[in-house]
N, C-alpha and C positions, 0 to 999 in steps of 0.2 A: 504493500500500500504506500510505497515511499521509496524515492530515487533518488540514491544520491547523485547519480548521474547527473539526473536532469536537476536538482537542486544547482549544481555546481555549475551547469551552463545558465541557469537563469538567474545567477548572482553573477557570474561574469556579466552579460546580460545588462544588467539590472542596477548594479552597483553605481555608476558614476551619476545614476539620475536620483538616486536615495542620498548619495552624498553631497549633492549639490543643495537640496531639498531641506538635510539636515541639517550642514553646515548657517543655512537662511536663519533656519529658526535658534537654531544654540547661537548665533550672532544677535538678535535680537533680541532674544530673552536677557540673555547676558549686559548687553546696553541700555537694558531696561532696569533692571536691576541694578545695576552699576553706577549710574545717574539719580537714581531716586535720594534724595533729598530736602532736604525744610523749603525751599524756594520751590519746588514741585508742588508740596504742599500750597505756597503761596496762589500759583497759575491756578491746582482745583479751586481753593476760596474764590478767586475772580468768577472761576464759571459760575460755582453755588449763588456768587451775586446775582448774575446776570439772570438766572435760568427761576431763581427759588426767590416768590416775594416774602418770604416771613423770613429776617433774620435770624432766628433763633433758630430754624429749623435748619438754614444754610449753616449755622456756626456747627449745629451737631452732627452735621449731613458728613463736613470736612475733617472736622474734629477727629471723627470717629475711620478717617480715611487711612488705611494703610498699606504698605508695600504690597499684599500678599492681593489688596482689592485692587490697586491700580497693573498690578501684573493680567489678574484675571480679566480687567476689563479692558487693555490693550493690546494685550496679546492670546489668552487662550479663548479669550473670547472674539477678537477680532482677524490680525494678520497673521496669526501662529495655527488659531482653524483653519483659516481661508489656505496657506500654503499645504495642510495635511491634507485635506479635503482636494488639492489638484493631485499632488503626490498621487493618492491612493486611486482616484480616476484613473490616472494615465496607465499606472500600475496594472490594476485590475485588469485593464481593458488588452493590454499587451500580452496577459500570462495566457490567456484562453484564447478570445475571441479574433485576436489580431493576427494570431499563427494560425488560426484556422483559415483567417481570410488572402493570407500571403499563401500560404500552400505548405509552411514548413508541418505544419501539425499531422500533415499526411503524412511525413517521411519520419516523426517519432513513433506514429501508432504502428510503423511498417514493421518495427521491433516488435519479438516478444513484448516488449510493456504494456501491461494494460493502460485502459483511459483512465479507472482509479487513481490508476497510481499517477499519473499523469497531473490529475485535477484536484488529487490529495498533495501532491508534492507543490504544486502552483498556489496553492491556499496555505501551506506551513512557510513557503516562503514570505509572501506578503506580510501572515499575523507575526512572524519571527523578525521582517522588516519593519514591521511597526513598532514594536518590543523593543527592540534596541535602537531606534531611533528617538523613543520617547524614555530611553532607558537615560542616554545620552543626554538628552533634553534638562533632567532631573538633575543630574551628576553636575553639570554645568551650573544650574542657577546656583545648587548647594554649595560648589567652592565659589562662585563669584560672591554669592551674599556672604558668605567667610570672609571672605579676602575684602570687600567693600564697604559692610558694615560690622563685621565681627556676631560672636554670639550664636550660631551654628553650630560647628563642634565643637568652637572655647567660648566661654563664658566672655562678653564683653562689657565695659563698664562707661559709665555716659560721664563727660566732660569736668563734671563738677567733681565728682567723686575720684577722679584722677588727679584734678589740678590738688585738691585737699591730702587725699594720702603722699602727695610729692609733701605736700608743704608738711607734715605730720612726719612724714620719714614711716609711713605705713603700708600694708600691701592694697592693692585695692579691692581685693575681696573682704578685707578687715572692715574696711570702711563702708562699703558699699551693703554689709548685712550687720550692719551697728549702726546705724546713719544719728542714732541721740551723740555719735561723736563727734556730728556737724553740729547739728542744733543745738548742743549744749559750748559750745567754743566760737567766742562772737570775732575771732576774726577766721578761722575755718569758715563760720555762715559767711562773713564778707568775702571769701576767695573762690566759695564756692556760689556765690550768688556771682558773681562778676565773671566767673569760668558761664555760667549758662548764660548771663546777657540780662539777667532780671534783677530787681531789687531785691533785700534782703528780705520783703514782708512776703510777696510772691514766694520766697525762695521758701520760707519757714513752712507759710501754709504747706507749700508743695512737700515739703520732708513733715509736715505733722499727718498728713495723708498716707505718703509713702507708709511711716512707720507703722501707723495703725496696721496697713496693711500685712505687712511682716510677723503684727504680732498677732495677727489672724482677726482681729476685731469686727464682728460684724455688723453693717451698717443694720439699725435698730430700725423695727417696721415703723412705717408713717399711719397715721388714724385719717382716717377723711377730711377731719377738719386740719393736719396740718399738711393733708396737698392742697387745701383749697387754699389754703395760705401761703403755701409756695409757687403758688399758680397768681395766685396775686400779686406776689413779691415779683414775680418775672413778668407781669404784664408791667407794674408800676418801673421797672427795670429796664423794662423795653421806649417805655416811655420818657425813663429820662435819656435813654441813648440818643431818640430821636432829637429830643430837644438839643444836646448838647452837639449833635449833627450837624443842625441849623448853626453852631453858632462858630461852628471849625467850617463851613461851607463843604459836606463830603456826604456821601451817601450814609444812611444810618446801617445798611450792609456792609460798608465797608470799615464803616469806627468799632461794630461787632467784632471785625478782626485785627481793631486795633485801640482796645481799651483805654492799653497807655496814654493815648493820646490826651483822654478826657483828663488824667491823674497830673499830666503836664500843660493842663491849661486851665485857670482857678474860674474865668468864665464861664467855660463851658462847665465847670462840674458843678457850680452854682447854676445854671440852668439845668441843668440833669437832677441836683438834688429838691430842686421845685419842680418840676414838672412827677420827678415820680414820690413828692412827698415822703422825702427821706432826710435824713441829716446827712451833712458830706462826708463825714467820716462813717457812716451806715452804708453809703454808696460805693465811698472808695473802699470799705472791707468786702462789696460782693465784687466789685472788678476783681478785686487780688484773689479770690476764691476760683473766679473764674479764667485767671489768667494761669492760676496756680494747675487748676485743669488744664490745659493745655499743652503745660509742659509735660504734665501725663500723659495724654494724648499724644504728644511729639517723641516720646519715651518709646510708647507703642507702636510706633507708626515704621520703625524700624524694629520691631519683635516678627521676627521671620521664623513662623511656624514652620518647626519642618514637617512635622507630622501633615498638615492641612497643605501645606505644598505638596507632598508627595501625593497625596490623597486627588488633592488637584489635577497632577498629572496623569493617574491611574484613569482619571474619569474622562479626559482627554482622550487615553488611549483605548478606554472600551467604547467611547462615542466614533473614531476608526475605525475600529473593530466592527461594531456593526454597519456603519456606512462602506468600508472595506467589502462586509460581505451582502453588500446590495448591489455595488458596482460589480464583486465576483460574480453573482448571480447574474447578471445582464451577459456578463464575458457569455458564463457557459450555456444560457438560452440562445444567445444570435449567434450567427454566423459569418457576419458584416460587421467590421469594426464602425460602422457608418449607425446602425442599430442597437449595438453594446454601449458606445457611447453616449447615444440619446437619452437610452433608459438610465443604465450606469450613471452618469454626470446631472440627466434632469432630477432624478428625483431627489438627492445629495444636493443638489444647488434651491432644488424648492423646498426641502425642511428648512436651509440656512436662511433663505428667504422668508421664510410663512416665521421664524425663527424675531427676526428684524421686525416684520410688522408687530410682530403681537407685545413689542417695545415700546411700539411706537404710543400708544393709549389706551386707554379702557375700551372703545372703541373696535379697536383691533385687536383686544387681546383671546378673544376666538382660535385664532391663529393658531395660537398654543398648543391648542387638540390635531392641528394638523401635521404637528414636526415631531420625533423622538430627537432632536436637540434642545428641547427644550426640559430632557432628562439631565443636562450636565447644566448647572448652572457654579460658574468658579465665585462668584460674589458671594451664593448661598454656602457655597463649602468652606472659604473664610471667613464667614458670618454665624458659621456654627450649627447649619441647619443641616436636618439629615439625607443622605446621600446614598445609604446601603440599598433602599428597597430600587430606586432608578439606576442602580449600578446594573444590581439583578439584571433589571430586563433588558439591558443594552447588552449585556453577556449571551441573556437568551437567543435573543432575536439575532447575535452573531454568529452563536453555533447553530441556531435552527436555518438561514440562510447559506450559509458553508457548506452544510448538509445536502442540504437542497440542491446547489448548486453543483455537488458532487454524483448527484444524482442524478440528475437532469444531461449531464454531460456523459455520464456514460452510457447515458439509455438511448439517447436522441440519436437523429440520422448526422453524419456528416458528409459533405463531399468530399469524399477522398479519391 
């Protein structure tokens, strides 16, 4: 049921159109990763301006933005699909259907070999080229995000916390899982607030945060009436941002992502603290709260899950997997590489399609029910949503198509 033979000529074959293919995407992914940075961050804020009218939602929108989501939505979601998605077409359509219509497929079946083995060995080739092209894929992001932002296979540690153990004569794992060694030493807080770019009151909130967290503290439920009061705090909060918007002349989305600004101009935070009927030091304590956020948020925005990456990739490679054995199927029903590629290539290009619209609004989100891409979503799997049961069925529907495909080709008539 399997030849090495013919595996061997169709990796000779085969090979420089995989390695071109691959080389595209491990280039990309890698400059994607590579580049990702706080000023990255800055360009999504502009769009969440542009696109999102409730500030508040645009600040969380961003906030909450990280490598693992800007990866999924540039590239496994858009040019790293789109090149697997030709890859696996051209592939498909060349193992079966394209030798059948050149004449060479008459002069393998002239052997002993059966057609099994023919169209089981053409099918272990492409899932084995997929496998290790997204094996590849993997390997790549995981040393560049080493090598780029650390924190992969060695534990890395963020700016503050280095510039303070230099100045301590500490390690910075001492410091970095003791942090009351900052907060309690007022010139540590000063070196390590001036290492991150913030003042020392940001800097504390941000390390009385941290440390709760470390000491496992858990945030204490809220009763009704005190979200209805933190629901007010943040409209009257919103209210004075706007105000003090007017008085910096800037958008109130844009002073959202740039609090300081208010804290450095006594104007504007006296109109901020009237308008949202607060005292200014009431005011100036939720900016620093919320600025102190941020820097958590920027903490994380460089926390490069490898588990959820890898997981990422997997769902890439079984969403191939099944498109792989939609275009195999088309090989081994036609006869016409004119045929295999219509079916092969259309119906892979209308999931990616029907895929896009159902993005595009409620409206169109219909769509949805017409594509099995819309089983792999990378935003949902860095987002912590679950993934195993739409793994399933893209596994399914890849070995039940394979199958098929393997059956259909050896039963069927050929011209030979």
């Amino acid at each position: 049921m399997f030849s090495k033979t013919i595996f061997k000529q169709t990796l000779k074959s085969n090979w420089k159109l995989w390695f071109i293919f691959s080389a595209i995407m491990v280039v990309m992914s890698t400059l994607i990763i590579a580049i990702f940075n706080p000023s990255t961050m800055d360009q999504m804020m502009a769009m969440m301006e542009r696109i999102i009218d409730d500030p508040a939602l645009a600040a969380q929108i961003s906030a909450n933005f990280s490598l693992l989501n800007m990866l999924g939505m540039q590239f496994y979601a858009g040019m790293g699909l789109i090149l697997a998605l030709i890859y696996v077409i051209i592939t498909a359509n060349s193992l079966i259907a394209s030798q059948v219509d050149r004449g060479s497929m008459a002069y393998i079946l002239s052997t002993p070999i059966k057609r099994s083995t023919v169209a089981v060995t053409q099918a272990v080739y492409l899932v084995v080229a997929l496998i290790i092209m997204f094996g590849a894929l993997t390997l790549s992001g995981l040393i560049t995000a080493q090598v780029s932002h650390g924190g992969v296979f060695f534990r890395s540690f963020t700016p503050d916390v280095q510039a303070v153990a230099t100045h301590l004569d500490r390690t910075n794992a001492e410091v970095a899982d003791d942090l009351t060694i900052i907060i309690t030493d007022p010139q540590a807080l000063e070196i390590g607030a001036e290492a991150r770019g913030i003042d020392t009151d940001v800097y504390t909130i941000y390390l009385q945060m941290l440390i709760s967290e470390q000491q496992g503290v858990e945030p204490a439920e809220t009763t009704p009436e005190e979200r209805a009061h933190a629901e007010a705090m943040q409209t009257a909060f919103t209210n004075g941002i706007e105000a003090a918007a007017e008085i910096l002349e800037v958008e109130a989305n844009t002073l959202f992502f740039n609090l300081g600004l208010i804290k450095d101009n006594a104007e504007a935070l006296a109109a901020a603290a009237i308008a949202s009927e607060m005292h200014e030091m009431q005011f100036v304590g939720i900016i620093n709260m919320q600025l102190a956020n941020e820097e958590i948020f920027r903490d994380n925005r460089f926390n490069f899950d490898v588990g959820d990456y890898i997981i990422i990739n997997l769902g890439i490679l079984l969403l191939m997997f099944a498109t792989s054995a939609i275009s195999f199927l088309a090989s081994c029903i036609f006869n016409l590489t004119k045929n295999s590629i219509a079916i092969g290539a259309g119906i892979p290009i209308a999931f990616y399609l029907f895929q896009t619209m159902a993005q595009v609004g409620d409206d169109m989100e219909f769509f949805r029910y017409l594509t099995m891409n819309t089983l792999y979503s990378p935003a949902d799997i860095a987002g912590g949503s679950t993934f195993i049961p739409q793994f399933i069925i893209l596994a399914v529907v890849g070995v039940v198509l394979y199958m098929l495909g393997i059956k259909i080709f050896k039963e069927k008539d050929l011209p030979l």
